[in-house]
C-alpha positions in Angstrom: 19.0 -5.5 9.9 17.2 -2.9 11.1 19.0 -1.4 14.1 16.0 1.0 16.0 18.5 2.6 18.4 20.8 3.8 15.4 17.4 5.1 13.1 16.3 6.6 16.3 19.3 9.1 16.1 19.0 9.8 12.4 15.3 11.5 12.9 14.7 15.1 12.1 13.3 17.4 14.5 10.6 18.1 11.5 7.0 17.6 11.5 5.7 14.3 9.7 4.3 11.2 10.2 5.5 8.0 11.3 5.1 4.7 10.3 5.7 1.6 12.3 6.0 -2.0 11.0 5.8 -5.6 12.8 7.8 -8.5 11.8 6.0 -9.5 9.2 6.7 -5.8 7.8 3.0 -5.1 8.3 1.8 -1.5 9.1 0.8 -2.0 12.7 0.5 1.9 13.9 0.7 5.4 11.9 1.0 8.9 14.2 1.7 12.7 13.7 4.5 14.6 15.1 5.4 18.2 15.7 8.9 16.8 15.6 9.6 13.5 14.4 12.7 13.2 17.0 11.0 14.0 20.1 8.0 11.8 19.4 8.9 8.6 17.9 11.6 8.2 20.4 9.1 8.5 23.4 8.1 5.2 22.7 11.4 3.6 23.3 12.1 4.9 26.2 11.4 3.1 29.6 8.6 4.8 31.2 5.9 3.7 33.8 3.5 5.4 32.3 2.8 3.6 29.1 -0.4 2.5 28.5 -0.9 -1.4 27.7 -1.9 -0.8 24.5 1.5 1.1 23.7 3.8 -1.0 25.6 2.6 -4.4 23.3 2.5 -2.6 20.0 6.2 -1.4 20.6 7.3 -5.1 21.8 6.3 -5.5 18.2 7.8 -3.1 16.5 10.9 -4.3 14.1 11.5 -0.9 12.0 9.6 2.0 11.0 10.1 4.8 8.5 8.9 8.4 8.4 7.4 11.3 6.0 8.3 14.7 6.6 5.8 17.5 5.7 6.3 21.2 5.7 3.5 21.7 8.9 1.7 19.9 11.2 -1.4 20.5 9.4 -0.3 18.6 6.5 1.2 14.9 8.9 -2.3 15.2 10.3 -4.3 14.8 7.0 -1.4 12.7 6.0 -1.9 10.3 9.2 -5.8 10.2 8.4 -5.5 9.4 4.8 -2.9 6.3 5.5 -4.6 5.1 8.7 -8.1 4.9 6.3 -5.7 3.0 3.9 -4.1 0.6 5.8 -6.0 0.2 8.5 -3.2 -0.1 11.0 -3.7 -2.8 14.1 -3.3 -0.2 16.9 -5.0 2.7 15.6 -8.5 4.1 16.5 -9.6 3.9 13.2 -11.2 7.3 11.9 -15.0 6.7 10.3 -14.7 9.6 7.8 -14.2 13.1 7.0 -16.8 15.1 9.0 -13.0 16.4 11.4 -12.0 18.2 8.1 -13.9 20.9 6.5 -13.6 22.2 3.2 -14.1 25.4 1.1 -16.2 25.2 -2.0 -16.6 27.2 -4.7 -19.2 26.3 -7.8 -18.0 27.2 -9.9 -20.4 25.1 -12.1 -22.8 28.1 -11.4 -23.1 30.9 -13.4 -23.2 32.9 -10.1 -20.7 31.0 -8.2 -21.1 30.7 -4.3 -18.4 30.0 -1.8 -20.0 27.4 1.0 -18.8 25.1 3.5 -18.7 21.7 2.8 -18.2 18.4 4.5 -17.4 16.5 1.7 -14.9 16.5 -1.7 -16.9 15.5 -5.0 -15.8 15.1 -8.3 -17.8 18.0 -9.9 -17.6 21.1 -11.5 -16.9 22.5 -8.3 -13.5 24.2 -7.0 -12.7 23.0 -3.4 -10.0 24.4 -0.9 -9.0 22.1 2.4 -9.4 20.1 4.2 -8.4 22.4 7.2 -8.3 21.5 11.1 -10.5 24.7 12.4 -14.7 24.1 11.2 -14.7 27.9 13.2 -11.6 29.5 11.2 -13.5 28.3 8.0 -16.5 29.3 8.4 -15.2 33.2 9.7 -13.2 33.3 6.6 -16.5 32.5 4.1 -18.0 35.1 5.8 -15.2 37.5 5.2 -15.0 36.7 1.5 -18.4 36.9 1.2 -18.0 40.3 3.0 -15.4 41.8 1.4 -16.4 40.4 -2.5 -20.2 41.1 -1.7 -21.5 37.4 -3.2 -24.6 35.6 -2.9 -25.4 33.1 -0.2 -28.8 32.1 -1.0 -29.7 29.1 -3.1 -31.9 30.5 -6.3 -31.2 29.3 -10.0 -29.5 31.8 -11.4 -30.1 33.9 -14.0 -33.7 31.7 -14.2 -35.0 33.2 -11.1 -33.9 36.8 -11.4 -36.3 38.9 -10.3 -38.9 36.9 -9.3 -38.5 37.4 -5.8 -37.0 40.9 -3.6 -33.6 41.0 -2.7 -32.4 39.5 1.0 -31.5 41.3 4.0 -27.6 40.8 2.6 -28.3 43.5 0.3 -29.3 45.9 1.9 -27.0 46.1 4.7 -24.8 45.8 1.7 -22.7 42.5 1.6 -24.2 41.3 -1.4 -24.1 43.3 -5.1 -27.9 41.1 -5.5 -27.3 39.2 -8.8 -30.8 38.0 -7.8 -32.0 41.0 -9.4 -29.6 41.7 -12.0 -28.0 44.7 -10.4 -24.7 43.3 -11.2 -23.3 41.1 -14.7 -22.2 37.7 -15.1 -18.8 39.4 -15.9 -18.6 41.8 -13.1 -19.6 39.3 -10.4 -17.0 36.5 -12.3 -14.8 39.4 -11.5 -15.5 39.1 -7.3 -15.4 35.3 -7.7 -11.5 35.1 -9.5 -10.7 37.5 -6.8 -11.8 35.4 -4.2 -10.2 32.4 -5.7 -6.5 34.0 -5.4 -7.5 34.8 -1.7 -8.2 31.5 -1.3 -5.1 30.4 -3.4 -3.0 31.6 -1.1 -2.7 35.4 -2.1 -3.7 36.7 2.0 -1.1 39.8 2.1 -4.3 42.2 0.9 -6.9 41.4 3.1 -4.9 40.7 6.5 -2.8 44.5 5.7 -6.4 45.6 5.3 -7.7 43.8 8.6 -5.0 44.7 10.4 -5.6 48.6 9.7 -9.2 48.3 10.3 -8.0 46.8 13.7 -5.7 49.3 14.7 -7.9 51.9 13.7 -10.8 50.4 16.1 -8.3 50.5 18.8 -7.1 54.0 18.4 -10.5 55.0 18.7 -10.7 53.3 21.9 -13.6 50.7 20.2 -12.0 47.7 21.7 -15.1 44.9 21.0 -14.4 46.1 16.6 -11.0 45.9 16.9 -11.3 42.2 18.7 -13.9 41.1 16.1 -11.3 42.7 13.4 -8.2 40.1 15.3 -10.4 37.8 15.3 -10.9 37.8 11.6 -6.9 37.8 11.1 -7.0 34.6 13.4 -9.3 32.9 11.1 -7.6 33.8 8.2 -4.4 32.6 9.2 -5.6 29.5 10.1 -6.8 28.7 6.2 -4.1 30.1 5.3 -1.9 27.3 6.2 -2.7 25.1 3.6 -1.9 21.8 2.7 -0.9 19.3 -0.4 -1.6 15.7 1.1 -5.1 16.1 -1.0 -6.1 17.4 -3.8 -10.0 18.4 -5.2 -9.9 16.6 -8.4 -9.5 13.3 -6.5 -7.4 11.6 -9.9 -4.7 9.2 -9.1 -1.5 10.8 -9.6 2.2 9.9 -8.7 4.7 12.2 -7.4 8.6 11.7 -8.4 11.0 13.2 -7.4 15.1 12.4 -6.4 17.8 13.4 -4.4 21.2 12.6 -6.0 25.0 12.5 -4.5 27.7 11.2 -6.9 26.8 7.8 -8.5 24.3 7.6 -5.8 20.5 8.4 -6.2 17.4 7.7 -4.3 13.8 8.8 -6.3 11.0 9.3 -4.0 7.4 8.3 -5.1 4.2 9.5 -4.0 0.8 8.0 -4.0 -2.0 9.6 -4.8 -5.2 7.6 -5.0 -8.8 9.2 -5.4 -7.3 12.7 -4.3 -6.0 11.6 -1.0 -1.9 11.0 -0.4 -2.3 7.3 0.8 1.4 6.1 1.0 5.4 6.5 -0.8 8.3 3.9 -1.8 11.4 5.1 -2.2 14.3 3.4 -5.0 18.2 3.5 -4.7 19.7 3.9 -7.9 23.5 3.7 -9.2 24.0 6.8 -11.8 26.7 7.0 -14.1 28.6 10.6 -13.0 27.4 13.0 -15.8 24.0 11.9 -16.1 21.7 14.5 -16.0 18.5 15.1 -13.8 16.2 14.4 -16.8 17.9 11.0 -18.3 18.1 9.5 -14.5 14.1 10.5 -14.2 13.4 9.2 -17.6 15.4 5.7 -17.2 13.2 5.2 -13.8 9.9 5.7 -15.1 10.7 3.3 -18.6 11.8 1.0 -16.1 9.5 1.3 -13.0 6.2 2.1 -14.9 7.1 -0.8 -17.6 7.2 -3.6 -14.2 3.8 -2.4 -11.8 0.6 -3.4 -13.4 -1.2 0.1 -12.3 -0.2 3.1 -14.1 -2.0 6.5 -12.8 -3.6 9.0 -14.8 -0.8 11.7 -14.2 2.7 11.6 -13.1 3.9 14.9 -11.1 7.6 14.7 -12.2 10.2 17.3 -10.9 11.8 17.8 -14.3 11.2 17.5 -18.0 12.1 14.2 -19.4 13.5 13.0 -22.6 11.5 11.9 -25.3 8.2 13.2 -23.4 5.9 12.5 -26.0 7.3 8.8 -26.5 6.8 8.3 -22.9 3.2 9.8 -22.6 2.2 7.8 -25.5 3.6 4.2 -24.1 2.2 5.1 -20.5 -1.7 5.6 -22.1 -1.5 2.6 -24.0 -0.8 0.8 -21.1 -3.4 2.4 -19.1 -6.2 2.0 -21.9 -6.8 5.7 -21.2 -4.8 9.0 -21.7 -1.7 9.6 -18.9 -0.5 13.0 -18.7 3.2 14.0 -17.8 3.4 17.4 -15.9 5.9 19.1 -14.5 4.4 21.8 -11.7 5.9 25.4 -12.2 3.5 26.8 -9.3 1.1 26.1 -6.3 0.5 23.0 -4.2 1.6 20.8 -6.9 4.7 22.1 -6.9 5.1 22.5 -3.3 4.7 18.4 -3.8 6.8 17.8 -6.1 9.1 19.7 -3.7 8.4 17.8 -0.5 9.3 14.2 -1.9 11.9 15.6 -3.6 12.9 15.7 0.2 12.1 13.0 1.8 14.3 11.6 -0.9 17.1 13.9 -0.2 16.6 13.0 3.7 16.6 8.8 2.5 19.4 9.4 0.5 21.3 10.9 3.3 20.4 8.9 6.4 19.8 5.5 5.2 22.9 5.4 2.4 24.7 2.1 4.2 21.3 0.5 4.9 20.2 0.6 1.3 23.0 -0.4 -0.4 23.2 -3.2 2.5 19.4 -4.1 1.2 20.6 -3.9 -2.5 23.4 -6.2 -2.0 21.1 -9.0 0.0 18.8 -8.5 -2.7 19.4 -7.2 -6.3 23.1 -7.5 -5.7 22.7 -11.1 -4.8 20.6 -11.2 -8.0 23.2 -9.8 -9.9 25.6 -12.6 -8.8 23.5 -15.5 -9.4 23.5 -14.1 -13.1 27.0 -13.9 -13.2 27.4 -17.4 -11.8 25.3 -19.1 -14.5 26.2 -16.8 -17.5 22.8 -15.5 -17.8 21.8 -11.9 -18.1 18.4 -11.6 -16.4 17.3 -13.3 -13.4 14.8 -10.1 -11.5 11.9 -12.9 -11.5 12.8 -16.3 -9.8 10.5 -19.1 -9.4 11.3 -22.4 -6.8 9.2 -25.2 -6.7 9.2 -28.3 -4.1 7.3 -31.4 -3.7 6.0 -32.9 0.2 5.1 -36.0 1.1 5.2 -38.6 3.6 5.2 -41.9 2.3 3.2 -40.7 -0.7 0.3 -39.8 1.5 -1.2 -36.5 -0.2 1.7 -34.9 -1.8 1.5 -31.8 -3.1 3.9 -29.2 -4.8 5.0 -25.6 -4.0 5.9 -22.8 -6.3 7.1 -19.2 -4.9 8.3 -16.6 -6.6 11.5 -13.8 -6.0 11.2 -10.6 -7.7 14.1 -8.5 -7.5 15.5 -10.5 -4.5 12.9 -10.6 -2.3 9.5 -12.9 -1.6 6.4 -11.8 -3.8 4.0 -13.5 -1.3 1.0 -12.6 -3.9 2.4 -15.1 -6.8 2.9 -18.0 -4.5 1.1 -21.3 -5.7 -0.5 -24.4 -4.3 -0.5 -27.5 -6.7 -2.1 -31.0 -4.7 -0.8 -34.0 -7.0 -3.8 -35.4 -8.9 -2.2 -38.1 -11.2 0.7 -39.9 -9.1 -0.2 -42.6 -6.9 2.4 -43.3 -3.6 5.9 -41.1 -3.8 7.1 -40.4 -6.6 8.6 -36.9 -6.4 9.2 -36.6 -9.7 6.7 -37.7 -11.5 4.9 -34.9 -9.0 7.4 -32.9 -10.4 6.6 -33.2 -14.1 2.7 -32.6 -13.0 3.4 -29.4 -11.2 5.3 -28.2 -13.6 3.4 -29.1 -16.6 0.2 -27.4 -14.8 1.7 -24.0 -14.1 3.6 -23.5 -17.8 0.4 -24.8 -19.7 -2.1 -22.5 -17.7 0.1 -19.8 -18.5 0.4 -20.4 -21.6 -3.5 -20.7 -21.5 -3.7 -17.9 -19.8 -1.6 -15.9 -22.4 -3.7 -17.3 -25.7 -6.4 -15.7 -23.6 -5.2 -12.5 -22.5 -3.8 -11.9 -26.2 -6.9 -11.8 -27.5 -8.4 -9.3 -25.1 -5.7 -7.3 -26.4 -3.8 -7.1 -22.3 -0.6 -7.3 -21.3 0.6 -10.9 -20.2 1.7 -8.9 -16.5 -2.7 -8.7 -16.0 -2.3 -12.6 -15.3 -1.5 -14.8 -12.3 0.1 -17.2 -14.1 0.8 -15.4 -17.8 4.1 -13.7 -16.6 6.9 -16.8 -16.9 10.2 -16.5 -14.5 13.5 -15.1 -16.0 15.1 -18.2 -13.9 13.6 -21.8 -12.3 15.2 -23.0 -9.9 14.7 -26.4 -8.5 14.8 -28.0 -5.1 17.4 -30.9 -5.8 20.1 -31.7 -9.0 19.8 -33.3 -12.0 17.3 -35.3 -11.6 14.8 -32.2 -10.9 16.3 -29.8 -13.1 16.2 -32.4 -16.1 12.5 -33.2 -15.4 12.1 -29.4 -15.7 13.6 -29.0 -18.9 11.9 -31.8 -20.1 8.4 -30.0 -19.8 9.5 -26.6 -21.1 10.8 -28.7 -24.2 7.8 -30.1 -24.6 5.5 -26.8 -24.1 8.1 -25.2 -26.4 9.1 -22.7 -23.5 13.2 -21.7 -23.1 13.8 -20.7 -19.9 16.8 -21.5 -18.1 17.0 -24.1 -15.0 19.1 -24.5 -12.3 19.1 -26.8 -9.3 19.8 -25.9 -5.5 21.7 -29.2 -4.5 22.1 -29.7 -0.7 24.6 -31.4 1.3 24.3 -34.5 3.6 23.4 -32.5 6.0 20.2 -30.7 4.0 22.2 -27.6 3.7 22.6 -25.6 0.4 25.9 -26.7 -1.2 25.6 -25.4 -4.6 23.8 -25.2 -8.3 23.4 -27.6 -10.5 23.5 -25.8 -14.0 24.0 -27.0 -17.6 25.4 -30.3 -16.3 27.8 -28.9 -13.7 27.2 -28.3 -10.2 28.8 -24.7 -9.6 30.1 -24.0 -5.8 28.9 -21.0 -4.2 31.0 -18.7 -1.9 29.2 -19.9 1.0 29.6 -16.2 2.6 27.9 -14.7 -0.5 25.2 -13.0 -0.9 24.3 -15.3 -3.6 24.3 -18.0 -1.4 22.6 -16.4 1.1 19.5 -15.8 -1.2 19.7 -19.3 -3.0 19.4 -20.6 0.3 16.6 -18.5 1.3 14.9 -19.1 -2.0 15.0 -23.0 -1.1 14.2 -23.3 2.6 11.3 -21.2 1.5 9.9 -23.5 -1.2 10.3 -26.0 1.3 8.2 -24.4 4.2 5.6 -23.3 1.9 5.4 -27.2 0.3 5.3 -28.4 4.2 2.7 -25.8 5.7 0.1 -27.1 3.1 0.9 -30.7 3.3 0.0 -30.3 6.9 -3.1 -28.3 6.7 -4.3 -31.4 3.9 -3.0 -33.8 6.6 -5.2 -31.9 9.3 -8.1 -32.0 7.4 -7.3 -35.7 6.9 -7.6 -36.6 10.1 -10.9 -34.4 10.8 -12.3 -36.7 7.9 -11.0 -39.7 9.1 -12.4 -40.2 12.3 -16.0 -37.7 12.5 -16.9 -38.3 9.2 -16.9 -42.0 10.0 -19.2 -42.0 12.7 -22.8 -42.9 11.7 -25.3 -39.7 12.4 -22.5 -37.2 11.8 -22.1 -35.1 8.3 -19.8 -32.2 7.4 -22.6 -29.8 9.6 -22.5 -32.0 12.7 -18.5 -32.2 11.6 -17.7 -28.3 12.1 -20.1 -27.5 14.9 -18.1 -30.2 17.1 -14.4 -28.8 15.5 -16.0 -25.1 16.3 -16.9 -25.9 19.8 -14.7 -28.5 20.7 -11.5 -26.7 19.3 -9.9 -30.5 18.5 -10.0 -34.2 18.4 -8.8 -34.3 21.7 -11.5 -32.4 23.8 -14.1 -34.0 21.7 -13.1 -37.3 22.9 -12.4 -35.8 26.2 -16.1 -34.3 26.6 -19.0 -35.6 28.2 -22.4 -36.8 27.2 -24.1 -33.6 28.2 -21.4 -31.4 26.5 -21.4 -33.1 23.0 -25.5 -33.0 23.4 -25.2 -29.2 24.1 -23.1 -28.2 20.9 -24.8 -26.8 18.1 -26.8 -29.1 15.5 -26.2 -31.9 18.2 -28.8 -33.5 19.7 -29.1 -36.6 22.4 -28.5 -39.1 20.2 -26.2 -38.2 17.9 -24.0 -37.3 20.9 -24.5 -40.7 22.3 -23.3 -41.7 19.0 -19.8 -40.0 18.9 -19.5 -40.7 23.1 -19.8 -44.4 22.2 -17.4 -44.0 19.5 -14.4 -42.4 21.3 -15.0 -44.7 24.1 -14.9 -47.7 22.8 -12.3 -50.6 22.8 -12.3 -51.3 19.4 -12.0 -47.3 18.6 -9.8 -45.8 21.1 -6.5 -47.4 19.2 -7.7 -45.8 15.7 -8.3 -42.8 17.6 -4.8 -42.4 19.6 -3.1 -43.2 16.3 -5.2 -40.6 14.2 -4.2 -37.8 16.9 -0.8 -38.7 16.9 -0.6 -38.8 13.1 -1.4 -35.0 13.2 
């Protein structure tokens, strides 16, 4: 469990951003802090003067996590990027980017200009942002245009050199006028790649040179110069502090990076999708002691890049890893395209690379117990469910269930565990078209026998497009089936996967008389489970699961049942006439409850088809059907 007071003491007085999460472990807020400590803890402490808003989204909250960044700059571009991502329930959402300017060089010119820009596209074009201060940016353009002498206007160059006189820029002399060929491609390249390291983040230069201008100015008692001159070193210091949340290129690239202690590692991934920094996961890993930086990186990406079905153009790794090429080679023909494998040595990419490298050090260090409390509840009790049956890989788990009452529209549930925990994504919805009253397992046999031959279907298929079975829904078969009941279920199972020539192993999850788990039925022997187990913890979450998701659609089939069975039989009203009541009228209840008038007023109703259904709830021979069809519900 998540214990909010205990997190609460564990946060760094950093700047970052913040990330709280409801119940249902959905993003519900994202914010910025100067420090992390002082700000998240604001919000769980009694105060009068919380707004409404606040006060219910923090009755709500159940954990949150954090990411730190190396400025404030950098959590607010952060906090915009994963608020556009996720789309948080308590957030103002942001429309766009017009709050964060940009520096642009084209350098798909042949005459390069550096210009403000609104926007990031993917063109020839070299851009530097975004930063918070539209004034600081636009000063320093101005200075670099200044101090490099480069064009502002918007001829074709070289076609239009000459053709018209120079601009006013030249001849107060802030521009060298490559409009009229005063100065080469080469010399004015020259001025641009100087500009570009100014930009880049070499600032010592210019602000020594701005600052002796400015103290000059002053000495000579010209106080408005030396003002303009602070100014300057204001603006400049503002672009200075640049950030890594996004990059110009706008590729998807992943950042990895770890933090390890003894047999203990966590690796820290970054997201980067179309440029922008939109979220992180972090893994706990157990390291054997003299494992080196390189083998652990290498092991995680085989392993976590051969189980996501999304593999990004470049990964952004901390180290070099073994067999490189191997690696680069298996990742772009996965992809269908070319994935590179860099390791930064300089810049913003490297000051990435560093910055998860951190957050993992910072996971690794704060949340130790809670992780390896997770891993145990989850992979751990994975690992002893494989031990109990004797098999040796069980990550992908998949329950099935059949619901009925007295036969009346069963239907069967499949849900899948990956790694220990729910994959909500893969769950699946069979209604039972071939058995007539309740017979779970014939049920059984259809449910099954529809999920393994669509698969295999789906496979045949996929095969010939030349993808990976992981691109289907159904194409990727469990390590592990697990059945709600003994041997009745689990030899119904096997059956099927004999005859669809399928061997995966089954197990039951037999209950007690009391419908509580009691054990697992495997290879003719029921096998008790430590009932204070992890194991048993998860088998019994696995089957209570199945079970709820098998009874939450039987009801909504019984619900529209009942819709059918009493509006649909009522002469003058179709499925229109059918919804337009349900829409206004909310339930069977209030439409029997309504009046003549209010029936007549609802949409696609008219006087006489209201009359109709009035006459129908109200009369002897109907109001029995209709008490029994409400109570059914």
């Amino acid at each position: 469990m998540f214990n909010i007071e205990e997190e609460l003491k564990k946060l760094p007085g950093r700047p970052g951003v913040y990330i709280m999460h409801d119940e249902r472990d959905d993003i519900i807020y994202v914010g910025k802090a100067i420090s992390l400590k002082n700000r998240v803890r604001q919000y769980f402490q009694s105060s009068r003067n919380k707004s409404v808003k606040i006060q219910q989204m923090v009755e709500r909250i159940r954990r949150f996590e954090y990411i730190v960044t190396d400025s404030e700059l950098e959590a607010l571009v952060l906090e915009c990027n994963l608020i556009k991502e996720h789309r948080p329930k308590y957030n103002t959402m942001l429309k766009d980017d017009k709050s964060y300017p940009f520096i642009k060089v084209t350098l798909g010119e042949e005459f390069p200009r550096v210009l403000f820009s609104r926007t990031m596209k993917k063109d020839k074009s070299r851009y530097f942002g975004p930063y918070t201060s539209a004034g600081a940016v636009k000063d320093t353009i101005d200075l670099i245009k200044k101090l490099y002498k480069l064009r502002s206007c918007s001829r074709s160059l070289p076609r239009d050199i000459g053709k018209e006189r120079p601009c006013l820029y030249y001849h107060i002399g802030q521009c060298n006028a490559p409009c009229q060929g005063k100065i080469s491609k080469e010399e004015y390249r020259k001025s641009i790649d100087e500009a570009l390291e100014f930009l880049n983040g070499n600032h010592a230069p210019v602000l020594e040179m701005l600052e002796k201008k400015m103290n000059e100015a002053s000495e000579n008692m010209d106080f408005e110069e030396a003002i303009e001159y602070r100014d300057l070193i204001q603006s400049v210091n503002q672009v200075a502090q640049r950030q890594k949340i996004t990059h110009g290129d706008g590729e998807d690239k992943d950042v990895l990076a770890m933090a390890v202690e003894g047999e203990d590692a966590v690796m820290q991934v970054f997201f980067i999708r179309g440029g922008k920094m939109i979220g992180r996961e972090h893994f706990y890993l157990r390291v054997a002691p003299h494992d080196t930086r390189s083998a652990i990186l290498s092991s995680f990406v085989k392993q976590y890049y051969a189980g996501t079905p999304f593999v990004p153009r470049e990964l952004m790794l901390e180290t070099e890893i073994e067999d490189h090429e191997v690696v680069e080679a298996w990742l772009t023909e996965k992809r269908g395209q070319r994935v590179y494998l860099h390791v930064p040595k300089k810049g913003t990419k490297e000051k990435l690379v560093e910055m998860a490298g951190e957050n993992a050090a910072i996971v690794l260090r704060q949340d130790k117990e809670r992780i390896k409390r997770e891993e145990g509840r989850t992979i751990g009790a994975v690992h002893e469910i494989e031990k109990l049956l004797g098999i040796e890989y069980a990550m992908r788990m998949e329950a099935f269930d059949i619901s009925n009452i007295s036969g009346f529209e069963s239907v069967g549930s499949m849900i899948v565990y990956e790694k220990g925990k729910p994959k909500r994504s893969d769950y699946r919805k069979f209604k039972i078209k071939t058995v007539q009253g309740p017979d779970d397992y014939a049920s059984m046999e259809e449910v099954l026998t529809r999920r393994f031959s669509h698969g295999l279907e789906e496979q045949r298929e996929l095969e010939q497009k030349g993808m990976g079975y992981e691109m289907g829904s159904f194409s990727r078969f469990p390590d592990l089936i697990m059945m709600d009941g003994g041997r009745g279920q689990v030899n119904i199972a096997l059956k099927v996967l004999e005859k669809l020539g399928i061997s995966i192993p089954v197990c039951g999850m037999v209950k007690d008389d009391y419908h509580r788990t009691r054990g697992i039925y495997f290879e003719n022997v029921e096998l008790p489970i430590d009932t204070h187990s992890e194991a048993f913890r998860l088998v019994t979450r696995i089957q209570d699961e199945a079970h709820r998701f098998a009874i939450e659609y039987h009801r909504s089939l019984r619900g529209k049942q009942q819709v059918h069975s009493i509006l649909d039989d009522i002469e003058g009203i179709g499925p229109t006439r059918r919804k337009a009541l349900m829409r206004t009228f909310k339930s069977l209840e209030a439409v029997r409850d309504a009046t003549l008038e209010q029936l007549a007023n609802a949409p696609s109703m008219n006087m006489r088809s209201a009359q109709q259904v009035y006459d129908f709830f109200h009369s002897k021979e109907a109001a029995g059907v209709s008490e029994v069809t409400v109570e059914y519900s």
